[in-house]
C-alpha positions in Angstrom: -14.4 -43.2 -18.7 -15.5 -41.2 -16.3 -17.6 -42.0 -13.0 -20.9 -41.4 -12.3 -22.0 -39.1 -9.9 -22.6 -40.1 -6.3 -26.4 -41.2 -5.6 -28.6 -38.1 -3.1 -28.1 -39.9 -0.4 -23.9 -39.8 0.0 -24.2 -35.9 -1.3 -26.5 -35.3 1.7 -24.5 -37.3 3.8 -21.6 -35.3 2.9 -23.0 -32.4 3.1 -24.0 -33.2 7.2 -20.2 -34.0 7.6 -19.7 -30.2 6.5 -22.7 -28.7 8.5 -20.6 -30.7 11.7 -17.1 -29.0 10.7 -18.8 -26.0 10.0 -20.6 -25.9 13.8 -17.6 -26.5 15.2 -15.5 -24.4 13.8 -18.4 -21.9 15.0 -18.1 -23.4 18.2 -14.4 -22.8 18.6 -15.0 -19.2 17.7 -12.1 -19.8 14.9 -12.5 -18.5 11.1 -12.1 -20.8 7.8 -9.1 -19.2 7.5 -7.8 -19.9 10.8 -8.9 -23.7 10.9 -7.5 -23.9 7.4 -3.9 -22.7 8.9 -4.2 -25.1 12.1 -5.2 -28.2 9.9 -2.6 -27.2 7.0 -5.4 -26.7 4.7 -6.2 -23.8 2.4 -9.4 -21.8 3.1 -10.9 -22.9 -0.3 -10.8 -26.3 0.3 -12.5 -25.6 4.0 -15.1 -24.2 2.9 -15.8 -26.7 -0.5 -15.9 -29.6 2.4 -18.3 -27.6 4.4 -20.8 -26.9 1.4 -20.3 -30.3 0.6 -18.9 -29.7 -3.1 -16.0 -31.7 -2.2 -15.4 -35.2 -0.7 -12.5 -34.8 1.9 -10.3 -37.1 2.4 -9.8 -39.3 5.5 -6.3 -37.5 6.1 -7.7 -34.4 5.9 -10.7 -35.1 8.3 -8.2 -36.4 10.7 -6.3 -32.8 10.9 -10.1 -30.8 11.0 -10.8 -32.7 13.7 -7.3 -32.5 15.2 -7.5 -28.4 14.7 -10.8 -28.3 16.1 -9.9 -30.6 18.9 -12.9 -32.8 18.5 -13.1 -36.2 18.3 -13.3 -36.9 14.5 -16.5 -39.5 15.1 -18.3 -36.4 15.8 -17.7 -35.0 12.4 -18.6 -37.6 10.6 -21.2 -39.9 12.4 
């Protein structure tokens, strides 16, 4: 059986948690590319988590932030 979608409120929240990685990859001047090779990543999946088209998990938030040597409350709060 299949899940139902999440409500507005968790994609919009998601999608702030991408507009943060996305600013700060900006920040660090770096490409998806790049941040996808520092976090061990593929581009793709960078840039579904920051349109917010995919939920990323708490492992892989770790290594954004890690790669964009930010504290990783600043992505996501």
């Amino acid at each position: 059986m299949p899940s139902a979608p999440p409500p507005d409120w968790v994609i919009a929240r998601r999608r702030a948690v991408g507009d943060r990685i996305r600013t700060a990859r900006l920040d660090a001047n770096l490409s998806q590319e790049r941040l996808a090779e520092r976090a061990g990543l593929d581009r793709q999946a960078i840039n579904r988590i920051e349109q917010g088209h995919q939920s990323p998990v708490l492992d892989n938030l770790i290594r954004i932030a890690d790669a964009l040597d930010v504290p990783l409350a600043d992505l996501v709060l």
